[in-house]
C-alpha positions, 0 to 999 in steps of 0.5 A: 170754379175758383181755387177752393172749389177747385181744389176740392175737385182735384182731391175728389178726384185723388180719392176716387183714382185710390178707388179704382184699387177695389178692383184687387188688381184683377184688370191687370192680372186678366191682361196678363193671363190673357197675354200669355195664352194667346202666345201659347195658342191656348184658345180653349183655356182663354175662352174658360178664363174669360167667362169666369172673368166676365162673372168676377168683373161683375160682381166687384163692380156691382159691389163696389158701386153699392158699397159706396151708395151705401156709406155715401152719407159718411164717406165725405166725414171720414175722408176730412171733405168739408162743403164750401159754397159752390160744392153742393151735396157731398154725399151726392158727390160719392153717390156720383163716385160709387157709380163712376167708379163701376163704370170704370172697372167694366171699362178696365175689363175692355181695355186689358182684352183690347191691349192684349190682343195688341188693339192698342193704337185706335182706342187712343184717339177717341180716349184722348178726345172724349176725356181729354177735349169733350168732358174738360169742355162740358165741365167748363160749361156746368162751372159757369153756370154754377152747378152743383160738383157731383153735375159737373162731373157728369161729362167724365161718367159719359165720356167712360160709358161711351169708351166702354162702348167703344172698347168692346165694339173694337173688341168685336172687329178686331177679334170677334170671340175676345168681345163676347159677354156671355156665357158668365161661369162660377169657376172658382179654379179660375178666380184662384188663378186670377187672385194669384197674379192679382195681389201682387198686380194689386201692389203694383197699382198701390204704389203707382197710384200713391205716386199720382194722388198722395202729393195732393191728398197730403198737401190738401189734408196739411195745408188746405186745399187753395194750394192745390191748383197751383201745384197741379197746375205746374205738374200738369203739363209733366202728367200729360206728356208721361201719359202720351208718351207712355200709352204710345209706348204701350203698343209694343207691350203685347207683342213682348209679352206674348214673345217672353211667354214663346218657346220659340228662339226667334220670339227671343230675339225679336223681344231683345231687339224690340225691348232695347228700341222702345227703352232708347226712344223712351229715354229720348222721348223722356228727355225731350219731353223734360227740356221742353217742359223746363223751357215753355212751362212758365209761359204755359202756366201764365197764359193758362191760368195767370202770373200768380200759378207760377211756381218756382224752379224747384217745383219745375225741377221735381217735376221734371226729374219725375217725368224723366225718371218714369218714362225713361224707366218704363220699359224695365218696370213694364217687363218686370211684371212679366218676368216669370212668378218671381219677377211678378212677385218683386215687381209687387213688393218693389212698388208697394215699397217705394210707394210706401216710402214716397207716403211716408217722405211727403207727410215729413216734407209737409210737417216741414213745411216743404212742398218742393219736398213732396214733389222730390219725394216722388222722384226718390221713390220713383227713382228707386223702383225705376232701378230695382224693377230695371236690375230684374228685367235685366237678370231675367233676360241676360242684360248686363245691368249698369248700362241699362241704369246708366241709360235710363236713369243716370242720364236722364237726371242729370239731362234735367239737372243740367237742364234746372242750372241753366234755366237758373242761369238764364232766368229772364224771359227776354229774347236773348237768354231765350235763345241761348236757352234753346240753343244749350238744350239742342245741344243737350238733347243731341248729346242725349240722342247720342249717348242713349244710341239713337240712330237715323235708321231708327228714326227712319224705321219708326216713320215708315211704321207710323206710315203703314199704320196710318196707310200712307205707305 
């Protein structure tokens, strides 16, 4: 594609990620009503609150979709799209945006039901193949034969379409009335009730998606699109990790949230058991995700794309301090949002608040010149909700604060300090400095196990679980 091309790809794709805010939070909203009531047994509710769901996701996916049709001949002006050789129509390209962008909010509509109901191991797989493997594959092939852009995105439109199907098929096995499309109802209680929990779902998703697009909506706007590839090329291999490791973390969410909503004492104890395992094996897989990073990045970087995508140390370090932060925080950030009204509430202000704050630090950072300061402010943001979102799980549900900070953002920063200093020590890609490379980080990743309270026996829980998911055992 070449790196103008390239570039104006990944920021396409930034825009339409701040897109998919069309839908007001009501994807998150309906996960979380829909939690609740299958913890309270509450069938005949869920059914009346899905039908007018049904109707709601309709008509803003419909709306949206024309909206977007509609201003496509203006939308590539106002947001600074310049066409360059290669790109093709412009307005083609938001027409694609409309329409993929309605795909994407049917879908979200799908996942939440399928999440909350706890189907969320198998719609994994074909995800991670259809979007990750298939669609990455099929634009490589339109690319080279020169296509227009808007062509080649088209594998990512039929990937969604199909995931679509796929999550509402899986639906229909798993729990037959969840997957039903109709009746479609006009309840305005309903829709109430959803926009209630939805603006501050809303919020949350702003700030989220500021963390993942404002660094190259600011670089690209500041300083050109060319320097874009590059700095996504170095981050890629962080996005990935946060998304495996924070998707398979996802598994056990429903199940909280139905245990939080549960009157019954032994629910409670099942969450607190359940909430301190998946908070220690995010630290220790965040952790192990940084030092693995922060070893093989440059490596990775050169064979994929050639010595000139290289960035320098800092960049990786940022990298690595936002990878560590986010998934080592996850599980107090996730229970934030289902700590009552107020915690849902708190959880929305914090996020549109330090999303606010990584804005405003990124556009400082680039007036400067500094595209290392654009990445280390998405850690000081992301470090700040991870914290504040903590401290609320923690009040709502009796846990003593410190060392639940201390475990899921002191240790994991200084891990990659410490993990930073001694690749600057140890530079070279040579034999020797490669294995004494690898040899501190085994240290440090055992010292981390240690200190974050990782057992054997929890090691030997978690295999015997995959086993039996996977009829091994």
């Amino acid at each position: 594609m070449g790196a103008p091309l390239y570039g104006l790809f990944l920021l396409f794709q930034a825009v339409t990620r701040l897109g998919g805010l069309g839908d007001f939070g009501i994807t998150g909203a309906l996960g979380l009503q829909t939690g609740t009531m299958l913890g309270r047994k509450d069938e005949s509710g869920l059914r009346q609150l899905l039908a007018s769901a049904r109707t709601l996701f309709l008509l803003i996916a419909g709306g949206l979709c024309v909206l977007f049709w509609v201003l496509s001949p203006w939308l590539p002006k106002w947001l600074g799209f310049e066409s360059i050789p290669g790109a093709g129509s412009m307005t083609w390209l938001f027409v694609y945006g409309g329409l993929s962008l309605a795909v994407m909010i049917v879908s979200g509509y799908f996942a939440c039901l399928n999440y909350a109901h706890g189907t969320v191991t198998w719609p994994i797989f074909p995800t991670l193949f259809l979007t990750q493997a298939l669609a990455p594959f099929f634009h490589w092939r339109l690319a080279l034969l020169q296509m227009p852009l808007w062509i080649q995105l088209m594998p990512y439109l039929g990937s969604t379409i199909i995931v679509t199907f796929l999550g509402w098929r899986m639906l229909k096995w798993s729990h037959p009335w969840l997957g039903n499309l109709r009746p479609l109802l006009h309840d305005t209680v309903q829709w109430k009730s959803l926009a209630g929990a939805s603006w501050w779902i809303y919020l949350i998703t702003v700030g989220t998606l500021i963390y993942f697009t404002t660094d190259r909506l600011v670089i690209g706007a500041v300083m050109g699109t060319d320097v874009i590839p590059k700095y996504q090329a170095n981050y890629k291999a962080c996005e990935l990790l946060v998304t495996v490791i924070v998707t398979a973390a996802f598994v056990g969410f429903p199940k909280i949230n139905q245990w939080i909503s549960s009157p019954d004492q032994g629910d409670r104890k099942r969450l607190l058991m359940e909430l301190n395992r998946l908070s220690i094996f995010e630290v220790v897989l965040g952790s192990g995700a940084v030092l693995g990073y922060i070893l093989f990045n440059d490596l990775f970087v050169r064979l994929w794309l050639g010595q000139a995508y290289q960035a320098p140390l800092a960049w990786q370090f940022a990298f690595a301090a936002n990878l560590a932060v986010t998934v080592s925080g996850n599980a107090g950030i996730q229970v934030s949002t289902r700590a009552g009204d107020k915690g849902l509430k708190l959880a929305g202000t914090v996020a549109a608040g330090t999303g606010l704050l990584n804005l405003a630090l990124s556009l400082l950072s680039v007036k400067l010149g500094s595209i290392t300061g654009v990445a280390v402010a998405t850690v000081i943001a992301q470090s700040l909700s991870s914290i504040f979102l903590g401290t609320i799980t923690c009040r709502y549900l009796g846990l003593s604060t410190v060392p639940w900070v201390a475990r899921c953002w002191l240790l994991p920063m200084v891990l990659t300090l410490a993990a930073a200093g001694l690749k600057e020590l140890f530079p070279r890609e040579s034999v020797a400095d490669f294995s004494i490379l690898t040899a501190c980080f085994a240290i440090l990743f055992l010292l981390v196990c240690r200190l974050a309270g990782f057992t054997i026996e929890m090691l030997r829980a978690e295999v015997a679980q995959i086993r039996r998911m996977i009829g091994l055992a």
